[in-house]
N, C-alpha and C positions, 0 to 999 in steps of 0.2 A: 504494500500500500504506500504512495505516496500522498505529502499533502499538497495542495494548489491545486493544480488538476485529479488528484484521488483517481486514480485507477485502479482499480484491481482485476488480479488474474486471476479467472477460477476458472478452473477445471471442470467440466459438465458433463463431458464422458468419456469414457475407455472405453474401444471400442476392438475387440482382437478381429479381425476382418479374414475369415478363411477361404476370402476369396474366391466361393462355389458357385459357377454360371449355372441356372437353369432353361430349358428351351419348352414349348410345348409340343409335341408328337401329335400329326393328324387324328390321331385315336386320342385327345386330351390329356395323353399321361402327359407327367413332365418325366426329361431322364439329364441325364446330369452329361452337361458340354465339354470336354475338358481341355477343346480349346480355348474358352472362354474364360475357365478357370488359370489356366497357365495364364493367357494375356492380360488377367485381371493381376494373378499374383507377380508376373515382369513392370506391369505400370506401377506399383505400389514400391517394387525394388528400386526404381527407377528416380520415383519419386525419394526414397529413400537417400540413394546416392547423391541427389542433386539439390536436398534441401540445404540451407544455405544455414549456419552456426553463426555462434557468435562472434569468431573470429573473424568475419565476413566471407569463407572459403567456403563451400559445397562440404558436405560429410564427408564424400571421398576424397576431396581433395585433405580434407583436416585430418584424416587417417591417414593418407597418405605420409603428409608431411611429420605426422606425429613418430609413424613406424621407422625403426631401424632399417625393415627391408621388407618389400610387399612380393606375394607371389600375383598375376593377373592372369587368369584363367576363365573372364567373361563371357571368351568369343569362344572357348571349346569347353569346358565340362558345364563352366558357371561360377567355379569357385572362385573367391574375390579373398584375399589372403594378407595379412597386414602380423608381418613376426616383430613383437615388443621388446623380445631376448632372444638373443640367438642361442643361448647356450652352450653345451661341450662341442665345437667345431672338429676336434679328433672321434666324437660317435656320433655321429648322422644317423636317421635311422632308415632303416634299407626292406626293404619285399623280405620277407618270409621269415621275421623278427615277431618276437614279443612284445609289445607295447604296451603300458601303463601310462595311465593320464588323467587329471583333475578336469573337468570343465566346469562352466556356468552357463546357460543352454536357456536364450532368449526370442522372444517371438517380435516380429514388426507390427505395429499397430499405428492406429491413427489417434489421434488425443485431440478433441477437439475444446480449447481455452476461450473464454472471453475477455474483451478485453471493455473496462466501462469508463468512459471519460464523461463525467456529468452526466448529459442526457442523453450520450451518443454510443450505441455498443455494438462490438465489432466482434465477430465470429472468424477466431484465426485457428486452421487445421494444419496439424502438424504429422510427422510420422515421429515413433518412439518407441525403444524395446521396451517391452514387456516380461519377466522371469515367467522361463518355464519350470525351471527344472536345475541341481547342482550334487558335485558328488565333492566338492571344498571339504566338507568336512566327514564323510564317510571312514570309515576304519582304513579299507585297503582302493587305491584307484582301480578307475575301467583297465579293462587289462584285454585287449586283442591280438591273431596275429596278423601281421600287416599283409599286404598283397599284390601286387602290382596293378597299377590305376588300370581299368577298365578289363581285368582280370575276374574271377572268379572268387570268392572267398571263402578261406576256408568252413570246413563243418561247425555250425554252433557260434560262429561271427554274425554279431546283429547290428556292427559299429555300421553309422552310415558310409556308403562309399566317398562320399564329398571328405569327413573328416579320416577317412584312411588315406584320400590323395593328399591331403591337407598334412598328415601327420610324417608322411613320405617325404616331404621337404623340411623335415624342422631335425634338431638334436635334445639328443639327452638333456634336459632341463631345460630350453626352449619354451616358450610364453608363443602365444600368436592369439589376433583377434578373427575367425572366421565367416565369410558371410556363403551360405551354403543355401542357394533358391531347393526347391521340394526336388526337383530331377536328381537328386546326387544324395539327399536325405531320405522325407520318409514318403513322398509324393501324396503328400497331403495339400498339396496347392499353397503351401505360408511356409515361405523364407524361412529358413534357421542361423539366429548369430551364437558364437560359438566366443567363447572368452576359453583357451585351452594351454594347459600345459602335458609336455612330455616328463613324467618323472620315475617313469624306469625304462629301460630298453636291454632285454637279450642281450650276452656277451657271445 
């Protein structure tokens, strides 16, 4: 709240957007589009990237500059990759290793604020993660074995393929921030962002 002009921002909804087209079938059913779905959940990624922070840079670009070292995987799997720590540069981690890993595992949503100057109120829509999910504080990390990107995985591996490509580029105690659309997750049509470390890796 300020005073003079008195604004305040209030938050009026969360809204998690999973992004599902439906269409109507000449027989009245509806059945579910899932081109419409992907195109809805790429405009919201999109929208995502391009929303502009307070530094006055776009997200991506504020990731960008903020990262040690980004991997860019837009134009072929999807995955959008920004490492915070590079960690043990003598252990990479390599296809058909053991992996152990902490994440925090967030969804994209839109948040939509108001904004009230006297008698004048303004409706500003925003995108912003949302928690899905964290194993930070868990007894033992996720523990996979790795595979090589667009491989097969082995028996009883449920890690999504996005963070096993994701995790192919980083080293033993490595940090990375990952943004992982549904094709490479859990193809539930909503982006997954990934805050991830490596903290054990196979000798």
């Amino acid at each position: 709240m300020k005073t003079g002009n008195r604004y305040f921002n209030l938050t009026i909804l969360i809204a998690i957007t999973f992004l599902i087209g439906f269409a109507a079938c000449n027989d009245s059913y509806n059945y579910f589009n899932v081109k419409e779905a992907l195109a809805a959940e790429q405009e919201l990624l999109e929208r995502y990237y391009d929303e502009e922070m307070d530094n006055g840079l776009s997200r991506l670009d504020s990731l960008t500059a903020a990262a040690i070292d980004t991997v860019d995987h837009r134009f072929e799997s999807g995955l959008m990759m920004f490492h915070t720590k590079l960690g043990e540069k003598e252990q990479p981690v390599e296809a058909y290793k053991t992996v152990g890993f902490r994440y925090t595992n967030y969804a994209i949503a839109l948040q939509m604020d108001t904004l009230v100057d006297g008698v004048d109120t303004t409706f500003v829509e925003k995108t912003v993660e949302v928690f899905r999910e964290s194993n930070e504080y868990a007894i033992s990390p996720f523990t996979f074995t790795t595979y090589p990107v667009g491989g097969v995985p082995g028996a009883g591996s449920n890690v999504f393929p996005g963070v096993n490509e994701a995790v192919l580029h980083m080293n033993l105690f490595g940090k990375a921030k990952l943004v992982l659309p549904s094709l490479i997750a859990d193809n539930q049509y909503n982006t997954h962002i990934f805050e991830l470390e490596v903290t054990y890796l196979e000798q």
